[in-house]
C-alpha positions as CSV (number, residue, x, y, z in Angstrom):
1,X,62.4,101.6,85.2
2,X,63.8,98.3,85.9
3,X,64.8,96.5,88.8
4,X,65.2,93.2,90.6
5,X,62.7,92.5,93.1
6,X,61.8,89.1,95.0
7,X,58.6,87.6,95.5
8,X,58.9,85.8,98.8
9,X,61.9,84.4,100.3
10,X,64.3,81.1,99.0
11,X,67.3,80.9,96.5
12,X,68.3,82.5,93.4
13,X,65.2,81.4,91.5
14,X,62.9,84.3,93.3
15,X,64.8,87.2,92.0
16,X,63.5,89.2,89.1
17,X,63.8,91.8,86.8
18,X,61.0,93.4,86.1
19,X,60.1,96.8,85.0
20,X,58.1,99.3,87.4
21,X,57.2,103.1,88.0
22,X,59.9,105.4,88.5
23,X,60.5,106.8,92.2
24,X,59.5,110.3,92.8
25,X,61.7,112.1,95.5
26,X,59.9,113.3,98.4
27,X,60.6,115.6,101.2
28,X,64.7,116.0,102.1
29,X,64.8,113.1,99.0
30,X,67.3,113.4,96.0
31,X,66.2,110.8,92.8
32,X,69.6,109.1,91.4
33,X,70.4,107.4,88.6
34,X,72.3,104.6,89.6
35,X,75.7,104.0,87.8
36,X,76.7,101.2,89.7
37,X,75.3,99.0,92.9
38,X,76.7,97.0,94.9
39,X,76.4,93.5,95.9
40,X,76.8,92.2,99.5
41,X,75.8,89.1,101.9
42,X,73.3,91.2,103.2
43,X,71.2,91.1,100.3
44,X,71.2,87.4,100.0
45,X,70.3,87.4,103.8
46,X,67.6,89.3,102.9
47,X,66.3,87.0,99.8
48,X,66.9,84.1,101.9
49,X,64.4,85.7,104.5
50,X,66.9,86.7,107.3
51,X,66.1,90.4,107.4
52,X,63.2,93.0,105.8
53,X,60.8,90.3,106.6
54,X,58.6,93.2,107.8
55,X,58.7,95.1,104.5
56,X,56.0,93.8,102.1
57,X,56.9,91.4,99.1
58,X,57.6,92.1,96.1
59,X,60.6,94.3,97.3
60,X,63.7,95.6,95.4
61,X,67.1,94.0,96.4
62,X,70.6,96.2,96.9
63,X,71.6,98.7,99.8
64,X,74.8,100.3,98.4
65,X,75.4,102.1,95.1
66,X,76.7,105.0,93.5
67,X,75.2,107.1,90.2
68,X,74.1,111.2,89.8
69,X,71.5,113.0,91.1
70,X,68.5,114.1,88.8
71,X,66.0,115.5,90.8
72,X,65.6,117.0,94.4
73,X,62.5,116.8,96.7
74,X,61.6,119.9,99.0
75,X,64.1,120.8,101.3
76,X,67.3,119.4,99.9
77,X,70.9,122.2,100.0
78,X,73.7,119.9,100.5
79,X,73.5,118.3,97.5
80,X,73.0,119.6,93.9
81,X,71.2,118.1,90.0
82,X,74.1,116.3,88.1
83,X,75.9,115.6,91.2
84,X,77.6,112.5,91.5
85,X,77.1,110.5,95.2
86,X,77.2,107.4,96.7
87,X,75.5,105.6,99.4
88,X,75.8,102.8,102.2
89,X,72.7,101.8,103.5
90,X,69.5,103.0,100.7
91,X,66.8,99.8,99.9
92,X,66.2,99.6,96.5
93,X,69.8,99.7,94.9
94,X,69.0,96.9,92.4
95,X,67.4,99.4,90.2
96,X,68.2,101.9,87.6
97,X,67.1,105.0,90.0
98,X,66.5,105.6,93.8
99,X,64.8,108.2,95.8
100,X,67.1,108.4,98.6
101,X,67.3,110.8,101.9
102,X,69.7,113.5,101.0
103,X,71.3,112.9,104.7
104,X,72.2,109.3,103.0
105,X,74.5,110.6,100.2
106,X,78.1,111.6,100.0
107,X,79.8,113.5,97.3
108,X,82.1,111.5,95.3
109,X,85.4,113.4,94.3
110,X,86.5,114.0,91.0
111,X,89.8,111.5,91.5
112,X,87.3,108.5,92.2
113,X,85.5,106.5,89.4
114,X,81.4,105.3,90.0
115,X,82.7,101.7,90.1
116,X,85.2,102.1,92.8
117,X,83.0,104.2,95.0
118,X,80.0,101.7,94.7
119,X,82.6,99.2,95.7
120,X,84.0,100.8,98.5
121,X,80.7,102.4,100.9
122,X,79.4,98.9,102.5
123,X,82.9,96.7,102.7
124,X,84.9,99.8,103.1
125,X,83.0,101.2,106.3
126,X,83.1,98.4,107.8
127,X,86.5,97.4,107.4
128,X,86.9,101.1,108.7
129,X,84.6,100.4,111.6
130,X,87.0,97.1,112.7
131,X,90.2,98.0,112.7
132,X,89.7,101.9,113.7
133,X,86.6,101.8,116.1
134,X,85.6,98.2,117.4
135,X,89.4,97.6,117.8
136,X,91.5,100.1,116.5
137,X,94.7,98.6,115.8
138,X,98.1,99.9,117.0
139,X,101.2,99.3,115.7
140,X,102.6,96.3,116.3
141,X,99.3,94.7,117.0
142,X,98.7,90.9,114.7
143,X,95.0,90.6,113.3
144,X,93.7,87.2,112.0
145,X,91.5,88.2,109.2
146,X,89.0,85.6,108.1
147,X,88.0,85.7,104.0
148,X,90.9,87.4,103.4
149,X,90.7,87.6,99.4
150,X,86.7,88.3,99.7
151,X,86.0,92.0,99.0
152,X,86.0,93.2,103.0
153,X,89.3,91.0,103.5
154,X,91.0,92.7,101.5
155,X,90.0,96.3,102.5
156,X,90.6,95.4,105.8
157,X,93.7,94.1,105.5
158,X,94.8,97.0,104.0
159,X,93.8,99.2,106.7
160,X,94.9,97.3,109.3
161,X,98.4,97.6,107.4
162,X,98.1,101.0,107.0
163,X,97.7,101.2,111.3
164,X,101.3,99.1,111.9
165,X,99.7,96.1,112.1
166,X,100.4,92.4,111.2
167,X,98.1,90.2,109.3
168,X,97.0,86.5,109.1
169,X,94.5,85.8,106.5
170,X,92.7,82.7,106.2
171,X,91.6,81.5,102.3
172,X,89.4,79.0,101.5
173,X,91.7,77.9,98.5
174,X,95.5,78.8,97.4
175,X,94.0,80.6,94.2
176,X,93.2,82.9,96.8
177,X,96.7,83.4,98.7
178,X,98.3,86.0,95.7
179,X,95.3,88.3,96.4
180,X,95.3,88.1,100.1
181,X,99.0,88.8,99.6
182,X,99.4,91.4,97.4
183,X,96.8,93.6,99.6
184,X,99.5,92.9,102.3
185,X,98.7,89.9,104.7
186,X,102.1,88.8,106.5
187,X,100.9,85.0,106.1
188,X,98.1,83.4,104.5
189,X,96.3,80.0,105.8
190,X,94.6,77.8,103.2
191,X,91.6,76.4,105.0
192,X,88.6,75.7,104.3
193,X,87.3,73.3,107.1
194,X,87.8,75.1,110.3
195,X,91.3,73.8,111.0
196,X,93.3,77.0,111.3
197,X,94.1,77.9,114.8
198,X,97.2,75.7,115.0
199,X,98.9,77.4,112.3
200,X,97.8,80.7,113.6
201,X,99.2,80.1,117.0
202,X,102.7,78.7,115.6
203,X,103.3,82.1,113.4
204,X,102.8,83.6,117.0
205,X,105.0,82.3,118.8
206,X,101.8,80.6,120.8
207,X,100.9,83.8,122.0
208,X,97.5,84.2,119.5
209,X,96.6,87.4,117.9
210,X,95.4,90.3,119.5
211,X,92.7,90.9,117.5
212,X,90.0,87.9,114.8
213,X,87.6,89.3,113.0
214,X,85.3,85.9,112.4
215,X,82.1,86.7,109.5
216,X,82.4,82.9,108.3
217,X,79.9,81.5,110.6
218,X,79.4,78.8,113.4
219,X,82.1,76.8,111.9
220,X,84.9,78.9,112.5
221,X,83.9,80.5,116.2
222,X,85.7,77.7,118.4
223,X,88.8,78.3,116.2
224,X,88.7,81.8,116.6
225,X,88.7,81.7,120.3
226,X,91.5,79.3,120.5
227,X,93.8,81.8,118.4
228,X,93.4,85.0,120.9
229,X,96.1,85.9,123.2
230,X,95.1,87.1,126.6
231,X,93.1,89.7,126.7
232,X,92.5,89.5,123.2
233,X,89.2,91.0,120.9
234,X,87.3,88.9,119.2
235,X,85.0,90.9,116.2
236,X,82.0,88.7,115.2
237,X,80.3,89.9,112.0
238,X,78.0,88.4,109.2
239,X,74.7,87.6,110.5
240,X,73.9,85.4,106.7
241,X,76.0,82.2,108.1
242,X,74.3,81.9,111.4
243,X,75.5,82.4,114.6
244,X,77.9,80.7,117.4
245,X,74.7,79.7,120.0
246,X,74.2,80.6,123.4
247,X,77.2,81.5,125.3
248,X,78.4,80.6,128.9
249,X,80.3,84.2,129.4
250,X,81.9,82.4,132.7
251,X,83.6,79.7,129.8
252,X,85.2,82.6,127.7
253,X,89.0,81.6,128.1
254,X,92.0,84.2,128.8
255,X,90.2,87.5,129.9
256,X,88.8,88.0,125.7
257,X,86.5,90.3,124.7
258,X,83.9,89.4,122.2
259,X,81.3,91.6,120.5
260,X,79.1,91.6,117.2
261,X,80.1,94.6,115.1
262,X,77.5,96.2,113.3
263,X,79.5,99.0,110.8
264,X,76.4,101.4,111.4
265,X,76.8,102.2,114.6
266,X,80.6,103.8,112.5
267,X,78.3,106.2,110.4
268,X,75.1,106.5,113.1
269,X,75.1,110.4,112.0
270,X,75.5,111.9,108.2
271,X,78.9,113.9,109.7
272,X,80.2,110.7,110.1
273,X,79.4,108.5,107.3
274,X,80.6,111.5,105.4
275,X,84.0,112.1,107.4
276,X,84.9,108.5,107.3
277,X,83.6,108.1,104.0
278,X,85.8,110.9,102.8
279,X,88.8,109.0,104.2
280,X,88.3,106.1,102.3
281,X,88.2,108.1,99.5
282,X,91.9,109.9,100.3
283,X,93.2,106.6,101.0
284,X,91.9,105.6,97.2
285,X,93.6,108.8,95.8
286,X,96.7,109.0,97.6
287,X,97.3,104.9,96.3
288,X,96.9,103.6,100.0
289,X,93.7,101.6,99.7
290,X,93.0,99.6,96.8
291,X,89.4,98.6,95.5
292,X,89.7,94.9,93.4
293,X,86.4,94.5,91.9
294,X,86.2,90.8,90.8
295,X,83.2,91.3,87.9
296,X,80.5,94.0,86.8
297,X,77.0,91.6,86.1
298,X,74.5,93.1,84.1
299,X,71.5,94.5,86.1
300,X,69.3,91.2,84.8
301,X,72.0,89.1,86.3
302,X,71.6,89.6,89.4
303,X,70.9,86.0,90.3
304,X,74.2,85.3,88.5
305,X,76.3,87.5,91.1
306,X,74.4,86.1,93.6
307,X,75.5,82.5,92.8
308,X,79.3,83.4,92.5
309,X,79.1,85.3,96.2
310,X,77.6,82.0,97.7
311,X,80.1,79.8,95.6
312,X,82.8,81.6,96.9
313,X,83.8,82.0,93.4
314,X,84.8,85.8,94.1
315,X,88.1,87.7,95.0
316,X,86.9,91.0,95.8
317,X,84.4,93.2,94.7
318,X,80.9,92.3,92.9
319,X,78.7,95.1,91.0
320,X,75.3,95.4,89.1
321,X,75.4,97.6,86.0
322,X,71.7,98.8,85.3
């Protein structure tokens, strides 16, 4: 089969496709063919060196994906040959098939395409994860949304929307603001040097929000801070940019909380990956939740996806297409 591995960490110029043995299924395993995989910061944390440093080189890219089962290794009921399933968190995805643990998958429904559900496991969970379990929004409630037009701003936008809430996004450019927009932010912020939090605080009245979820890195963490209300949360995510330092807790200002959210700890057991899954996917089908998927890159072009992720050339979702 082919896939795109990497051969040591560094930039785009590692990645390759190759071809290699096909994956056998072992024990509580189902083999997929993958339709569609997803591409995410993750996996260029991980080509840059940042995470799987312990798994031997060369390794395939890609955690998230979605295709059809064609084999089953011992042990496997839930899930059937010529079903169709998806997945959040299943090294390898970079490939045309995957042995993956059976406890990993969840049915997609008949109302939702390959291409929207291999867009919507990683970005969508966590979205879910912010604005229903590290902070679950109430009505009423403003949320400063960094990256608003990338593919989790947008999701989470929506979500936070469809709680009652109030959004200001933050775009690095104004071809980003009708995206950011249209998925339902109150007021978009066209920044792209850190500069935000005054703007922010006069749409609030000077209050500050009552919720930031902050992926963008160091740069943006003093901002962030400085556009909570009291008692505010502050949701730090995206460990690929770098993070804020060392802390003084005793120099945290107006009685915030801050945490780092990790979206597994939303899906630690297969009940719940597949009962919050399976609410994404209603929100899909009813019209609630909408997927944009910014381009589909051949498999081979991996290195091309990459590029426009790190460019910031993207509004929304990025797929591979073995």
């Amino acid at each position: 089969m082919k896939a795109v591995t990497m051969n040591g960490a560094g930039g785009r110029e590692v990645l390759e496709y190759v071809e290699g043995p096909d994956p056998t299924p072992g024990p509580g395993e189902a083999l997929v063919e993958i339709a569609h995989a997803g591409v995410n910061f993750m996996d260029i944390g991980v080509r840059q060196g940042m995470a799987w440093t312990e798994v031997p080189d060369p390794k395939i890219l890609g955690v998230e994906g979605a295709g059809r089962v064609l084999a089953l290794g011992e042990g496997v009921e839930d899930i059937s040959i010529g079903q169709r399933v998806a997945w959040v968190y299943a090294p390898g995805s970079y490939a045309e098939r995957i042995a993956i643990p059976a406890t990993s998958l969840v049915p997609i429904p008949d109302a939702i395409d390959d291409r929207v559900a291999a867009s919507v496991m990683m970005q969508g969970l966590t979205a879910s994860h912010f604005a229903t379990d590290f902070y679950p929004v109430q009505p009423g409630d403003t949320a400063f949304v960094h990256a608003a037009a990338g593919g989790l701003g947008l999701l989470l936008t929506q979500i936070i929307k469809l709680r009652g809430g109030h959004v200001i996004g933050r775009v690095s450019s104004e071809a980003k603001v009708s995206a950011a927009k249209e998925a339902g932010a109150d007021h978009v912020i066209v920044d792209s040097e850190g500069r935000f939090a005054q703007e922010a605080l006069r749409l609030t009245g000077g209050e500050g929000v009552h919720v930031v979820y902050d992926g963008s890195g160091p740069s943006t963490f003093q901002g962030s801070l400085d556009v909570l209300r009291r008692s505010g949360t502050f949701c730090w995510y995206g460990p690929v940019l770098g993070g804020p330092g060392p802390i003084d807790i005793m120099s945290l200002p107006r009685s915030i909380k801050i945490g780092y959210a990790v979206f597994g700890d939303h899906i630690a057991t297969p009940a719940l990956l597949r009962a919050h899954t399976a609410q994404l996917f209603d929100w899909i089908a009813d019209g609630k939740l909408k997927v944009q998927i910014f381009g589909e890159y051949p498999l081979a072009d991996a290195a091309q996806a990459h590029a426009d992720m790190e460019n910031r050339k993207s509004v929304g979702k990025l797929l591979l297409v073995p």
